[in-house]
C-alpha positions as CSV (number, residue, x, y, z in Angstrom):
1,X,51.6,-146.3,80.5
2,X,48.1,-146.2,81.9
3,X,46.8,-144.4,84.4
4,X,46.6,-147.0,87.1
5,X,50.1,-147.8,86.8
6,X,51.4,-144.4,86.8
7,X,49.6,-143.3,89.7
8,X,49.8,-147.0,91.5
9,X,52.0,-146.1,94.7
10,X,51.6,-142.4,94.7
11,X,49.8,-140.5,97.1
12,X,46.4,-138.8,95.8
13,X,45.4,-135.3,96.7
14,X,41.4,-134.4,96.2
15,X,41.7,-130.8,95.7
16,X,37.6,-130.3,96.4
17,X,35.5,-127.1,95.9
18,X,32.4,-125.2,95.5
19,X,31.6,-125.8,91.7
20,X,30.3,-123.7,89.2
21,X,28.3,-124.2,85.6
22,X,30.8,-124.1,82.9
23,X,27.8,-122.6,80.6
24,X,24.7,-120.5,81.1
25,X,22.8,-123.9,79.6
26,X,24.1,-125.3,82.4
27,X,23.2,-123.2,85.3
28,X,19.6,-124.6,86.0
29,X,21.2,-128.3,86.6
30,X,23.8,-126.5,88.4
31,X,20.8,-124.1,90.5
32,X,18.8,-127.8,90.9
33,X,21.9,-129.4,92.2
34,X,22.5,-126.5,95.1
35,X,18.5,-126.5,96.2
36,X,18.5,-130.1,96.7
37,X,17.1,-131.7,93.5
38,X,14.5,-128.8,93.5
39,X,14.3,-127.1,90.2
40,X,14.5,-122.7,90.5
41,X,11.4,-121.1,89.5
42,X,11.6,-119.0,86.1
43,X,12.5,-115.8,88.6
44,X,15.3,-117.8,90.0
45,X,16.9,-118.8,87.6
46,X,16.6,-115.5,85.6
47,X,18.4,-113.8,88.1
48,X,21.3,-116.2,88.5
49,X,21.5,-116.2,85.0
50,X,22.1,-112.5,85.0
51,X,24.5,-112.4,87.8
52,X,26.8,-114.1,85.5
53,X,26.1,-112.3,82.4
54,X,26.6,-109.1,84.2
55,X,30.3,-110.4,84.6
56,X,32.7,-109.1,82.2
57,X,32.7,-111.4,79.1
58,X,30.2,-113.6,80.7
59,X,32.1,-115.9,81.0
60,X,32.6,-118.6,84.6
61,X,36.1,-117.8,85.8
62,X,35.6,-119.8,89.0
63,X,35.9,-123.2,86.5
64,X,39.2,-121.7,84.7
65,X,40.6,-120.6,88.3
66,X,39.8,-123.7,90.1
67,X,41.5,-125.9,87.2
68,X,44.5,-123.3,87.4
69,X,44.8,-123.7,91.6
70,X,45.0,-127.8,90.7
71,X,47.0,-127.6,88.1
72,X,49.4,-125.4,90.2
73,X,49.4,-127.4,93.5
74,X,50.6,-130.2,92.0
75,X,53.6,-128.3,90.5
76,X,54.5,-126.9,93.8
77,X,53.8,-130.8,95.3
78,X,55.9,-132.2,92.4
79,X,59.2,-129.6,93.4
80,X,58.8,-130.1,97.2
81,X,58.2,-133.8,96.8
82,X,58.9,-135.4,93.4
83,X,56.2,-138.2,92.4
84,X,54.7,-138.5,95.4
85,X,51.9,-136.7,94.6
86,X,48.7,-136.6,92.2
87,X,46.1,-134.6,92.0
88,X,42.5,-135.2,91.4
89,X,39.5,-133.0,91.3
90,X,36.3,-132.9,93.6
91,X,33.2,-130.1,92.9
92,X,29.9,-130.1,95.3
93,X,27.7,-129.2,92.8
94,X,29.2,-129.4,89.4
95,X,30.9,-132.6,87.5
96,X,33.2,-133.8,88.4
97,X,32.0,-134.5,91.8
98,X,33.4,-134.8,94.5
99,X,32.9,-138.3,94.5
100,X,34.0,-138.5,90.9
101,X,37.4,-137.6,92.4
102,X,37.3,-140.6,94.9
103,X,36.1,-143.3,92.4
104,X,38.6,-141.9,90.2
105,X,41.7,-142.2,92.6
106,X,40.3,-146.1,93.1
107,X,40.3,-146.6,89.6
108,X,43.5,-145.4,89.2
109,X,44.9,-147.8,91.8
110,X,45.7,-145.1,94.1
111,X,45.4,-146.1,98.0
112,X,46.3,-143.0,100.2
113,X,45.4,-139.8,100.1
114,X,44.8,-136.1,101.4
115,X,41.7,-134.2,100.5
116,X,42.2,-130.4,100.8
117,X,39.2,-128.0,100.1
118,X,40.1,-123.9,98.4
119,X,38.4,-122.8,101.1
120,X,40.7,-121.6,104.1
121,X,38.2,-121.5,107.5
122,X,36.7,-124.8,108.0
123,X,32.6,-124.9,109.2
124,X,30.7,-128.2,109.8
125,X,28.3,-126.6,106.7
126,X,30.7,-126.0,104.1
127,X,33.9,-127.4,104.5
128,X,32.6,-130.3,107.0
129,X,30.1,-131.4,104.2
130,X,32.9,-131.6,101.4
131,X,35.1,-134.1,104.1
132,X,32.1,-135.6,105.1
133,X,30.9,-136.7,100.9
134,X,34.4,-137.4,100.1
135,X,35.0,-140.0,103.2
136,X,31.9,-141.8,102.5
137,X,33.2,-142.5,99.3
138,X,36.9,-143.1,100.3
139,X,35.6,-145.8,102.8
140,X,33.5,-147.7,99.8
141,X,36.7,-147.2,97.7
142,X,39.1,-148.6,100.1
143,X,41.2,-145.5,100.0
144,X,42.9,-144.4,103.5
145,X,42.1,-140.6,103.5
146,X,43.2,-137.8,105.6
147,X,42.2,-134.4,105.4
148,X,43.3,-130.7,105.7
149,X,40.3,-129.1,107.9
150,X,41.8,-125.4,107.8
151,X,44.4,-123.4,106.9
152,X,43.4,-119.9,107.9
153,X,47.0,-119.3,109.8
154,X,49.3,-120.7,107.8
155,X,51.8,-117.7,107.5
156,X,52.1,-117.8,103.7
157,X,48.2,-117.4,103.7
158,X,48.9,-114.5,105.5
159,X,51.7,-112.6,103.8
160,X,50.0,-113.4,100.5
161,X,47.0,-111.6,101.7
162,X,48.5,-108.9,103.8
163,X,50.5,-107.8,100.4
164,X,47.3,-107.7,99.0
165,X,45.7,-105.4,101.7
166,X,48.8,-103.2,101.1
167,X,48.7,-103.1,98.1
168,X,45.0,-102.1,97.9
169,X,45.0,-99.5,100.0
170,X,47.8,-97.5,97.7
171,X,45.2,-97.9,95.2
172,X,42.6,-96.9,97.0
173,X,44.3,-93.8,98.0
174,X,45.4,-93.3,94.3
175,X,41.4,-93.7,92.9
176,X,39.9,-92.0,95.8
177,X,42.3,-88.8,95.7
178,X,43.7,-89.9,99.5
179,X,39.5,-89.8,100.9
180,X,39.5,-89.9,104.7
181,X,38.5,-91.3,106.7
182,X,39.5,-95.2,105.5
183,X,37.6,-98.4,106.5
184,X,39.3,-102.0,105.6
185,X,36.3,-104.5,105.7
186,X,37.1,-108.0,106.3
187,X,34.3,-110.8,104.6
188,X,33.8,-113.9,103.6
189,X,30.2,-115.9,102.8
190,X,27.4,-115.7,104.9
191,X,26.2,-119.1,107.0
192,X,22.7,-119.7,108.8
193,X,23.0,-118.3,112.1
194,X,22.1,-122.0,113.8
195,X,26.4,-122.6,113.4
196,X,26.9,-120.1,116.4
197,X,24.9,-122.6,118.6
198,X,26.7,-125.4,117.3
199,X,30.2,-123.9,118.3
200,X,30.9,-124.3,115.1
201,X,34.6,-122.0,114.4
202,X,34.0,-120.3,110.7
203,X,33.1,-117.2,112.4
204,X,36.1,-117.4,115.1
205,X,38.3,-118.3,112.5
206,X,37.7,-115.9,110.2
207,X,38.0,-113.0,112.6
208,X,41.5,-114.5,113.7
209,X,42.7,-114.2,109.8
210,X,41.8,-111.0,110.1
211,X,43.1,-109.8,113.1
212,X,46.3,-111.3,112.1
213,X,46.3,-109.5,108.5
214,X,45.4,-106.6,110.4
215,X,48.2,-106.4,112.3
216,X,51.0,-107.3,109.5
217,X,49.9,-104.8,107.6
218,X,49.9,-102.2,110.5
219,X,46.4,-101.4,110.1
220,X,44.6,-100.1,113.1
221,X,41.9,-101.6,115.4
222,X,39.4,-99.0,114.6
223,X,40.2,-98.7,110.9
224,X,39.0,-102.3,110.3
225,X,35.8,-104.3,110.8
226,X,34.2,-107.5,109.5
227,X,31.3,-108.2,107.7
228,X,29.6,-110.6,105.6
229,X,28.2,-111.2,102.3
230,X,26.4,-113.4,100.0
231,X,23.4,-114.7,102.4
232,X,21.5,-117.5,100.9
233,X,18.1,-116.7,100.1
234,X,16.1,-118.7,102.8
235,X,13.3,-118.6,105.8
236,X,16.1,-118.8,108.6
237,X,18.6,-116.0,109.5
238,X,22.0,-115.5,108.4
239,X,24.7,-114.4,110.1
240,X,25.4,-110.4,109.6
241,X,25.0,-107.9,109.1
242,X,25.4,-107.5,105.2
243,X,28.2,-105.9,103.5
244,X,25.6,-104.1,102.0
245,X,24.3,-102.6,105.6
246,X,27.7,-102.1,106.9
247,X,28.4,-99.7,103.9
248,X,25.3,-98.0,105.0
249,X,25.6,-97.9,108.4
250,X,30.0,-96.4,108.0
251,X,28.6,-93.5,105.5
252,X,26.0,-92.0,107.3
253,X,27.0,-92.6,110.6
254,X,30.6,-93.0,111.3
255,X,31.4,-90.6,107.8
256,X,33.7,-92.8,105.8
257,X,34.7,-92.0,102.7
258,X,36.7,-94.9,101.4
259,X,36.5,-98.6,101.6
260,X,39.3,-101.3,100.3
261,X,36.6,-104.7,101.0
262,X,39.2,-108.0,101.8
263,X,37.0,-110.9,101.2
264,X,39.4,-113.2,103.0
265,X,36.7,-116.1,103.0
266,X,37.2,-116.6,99.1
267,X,40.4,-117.5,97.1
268,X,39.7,-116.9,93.5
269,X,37.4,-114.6,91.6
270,X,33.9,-115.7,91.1
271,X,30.4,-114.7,91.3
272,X,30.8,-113.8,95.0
273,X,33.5,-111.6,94.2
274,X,32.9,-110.7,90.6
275,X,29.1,-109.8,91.1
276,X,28.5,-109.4,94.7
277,X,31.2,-106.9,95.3
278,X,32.6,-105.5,92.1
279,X,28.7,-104.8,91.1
280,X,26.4,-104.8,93.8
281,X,28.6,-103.3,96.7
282,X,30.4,-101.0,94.5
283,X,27.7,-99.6,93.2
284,X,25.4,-99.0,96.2
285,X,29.1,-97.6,97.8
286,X,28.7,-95.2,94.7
287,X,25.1,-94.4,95.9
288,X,26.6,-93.3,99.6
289,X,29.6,-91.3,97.8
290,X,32.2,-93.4,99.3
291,X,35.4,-94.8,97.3
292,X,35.0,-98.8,97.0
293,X,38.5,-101.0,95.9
294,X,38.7,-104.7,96.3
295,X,41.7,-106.6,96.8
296,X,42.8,-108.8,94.2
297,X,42.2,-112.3,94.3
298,X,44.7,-115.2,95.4
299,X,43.9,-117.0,92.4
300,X,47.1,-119.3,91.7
301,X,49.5,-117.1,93.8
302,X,52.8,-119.0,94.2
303,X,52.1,-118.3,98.1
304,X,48.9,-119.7,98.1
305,X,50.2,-122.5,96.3
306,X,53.0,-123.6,99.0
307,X,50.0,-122.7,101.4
308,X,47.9,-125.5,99.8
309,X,51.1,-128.4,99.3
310,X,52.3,-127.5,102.4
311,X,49.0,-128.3,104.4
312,X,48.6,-131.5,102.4
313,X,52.3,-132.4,102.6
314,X,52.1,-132.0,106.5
315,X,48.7,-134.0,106.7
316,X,50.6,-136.7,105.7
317,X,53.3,-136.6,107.9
């Protein structure tokens, strides 16, 4: 049976995401493709490069995650609604496209369908750009598409990151030898500052997921904060401060000893996770003497998973 006639009735799903290079020979097409067709210079793409090779194994996990999350939402689709759903693949910078999704879905006769992004807080610059690419493309396709703009309260989300926070903070008072005073930091990425004047709600968003795993997890006000991470390396300002100055700023002046970072903007271990904060932060927490954990990752958590179907299922109610 081909693929048009097997998917011919069904509903597709664009599951649609960042992207990464699935080799370091392909990281300066994947570097070029993020600055706008403009190639890195040597010192660039040097230091990219060495992000991910300072990963253990060297290897992209983002690629073998982000395959894993599709593969696993359309399980959880197929047991909550049996061959109603397929799912297709969309990247922003990285094949397939995002519009390598869309053509595909029209290829494969499909005429409705939900795009979704991994990416729970919704901001005209990140997720807003993915929904923007893949309607253009739906409309010259002649596919009727929907799409889930956020997520970020969806009580599964929730638990599955509040068990998380739990859980870290055991370990963190395991490693650390129960260090006081705690801090739970609360991140996600960085975005020019110019969204706050275009009441744009990534920023309100994200502080309500954390207020809200916060709470669950019985954590109080003052033992919790968010910051950011992962600034883009451009002329304008981006919002902060740093995770880096936060770390700063809570071990010489408010004397904490221990940090468990949450990076609720993210779900799956990549470069912002793998380098920025199990390298860089870690280390320069090292430097202040204070006790760094992480959480671990959502990844293809069964939660996150009903999260996911459940959004898309309800878009299309």
């Amino acid at each position: 049976m081909s693929e048009m006639t097997a998917n011919h009735g069904k509903i597709g799903v664009l599951v649609m995401s960042y992207g990464t290079p699935q080799s370091l020979d392909d990281v300066e097409a994947y570097y070029t493709h993020i600055r706008r067709g403009h190639p890195p210079t040597e010192e660039q793409l040097a230091d990219l490069k060495g992000r991910y090779e300072a990963i253990v194994g060297g290897v992209f996990p983002l690629r073998e995650n982000t395959n894993g999350q599709v593969a696993g939402l359309q399980d959880k689709l197929e047991q909550l609604a049996p061959g109603r759903y397929v799912c297709y693949q969309g990247l922003k910078h990285a094949s397939p496209y995002i519009e390598d999704g869309v053509t595909q879905m029209a290829e494969d006769g499909v005429k409705q369908a939900v795009g979704i992004v991994l990416a729970p807080h919704f901001s005209t610059m990140s997720v807003g750009s993915y929904i923007k690419r893949a309607q253009e493309q739906a409309d010259a396709s002649g596919i009727a598409m929907s799409f889930v703009e956020s997520y970020h309260l969806h009580p599964k989300l929730l638990q599955a990151l509040t068990e998380r926070v739990t859980d870290g903070l055991n370990r963190l008072e395991a490693s650390s030898g129960g260090a006081k005073p705690v801090k739970v930091l609360f991140s996600a990425h960085s975005l020019p500052e110019r969204i706050r004047e275009l009441g744009d709600p990534y920023e309100k968003q994200l502080l309500e997921t954390s207020a809200a795993i916060a709470s669950k997890a019985g954590i109080a006000e003052g033992d919790w904060q968010f910051t950011w991470q992962s600034a883009g390396r451009t002329r304008e300002p981006w919002l902060g401060p740093d995770i880096l100055e936060t770390l700063d700023v809570l071990a010489k002046e408010d004397g904490i000893k221990a940090v468990l970072v949450a990076p609720v903007g993210f779900v799956s271990d990549h470069l912002e996770v793998l380098f920025d904060l199990d390298i860089e932060a870690k280390a320069a927490a090292g430097e202040l003497g204070v006790a760094l954990e992480r959480i671990a990752m959502l990844n293809r958590d069964p939660l996150y998973m009903e999260t996911l179907a459940e959004s898309v299922i309800e878009a299309r109610a």
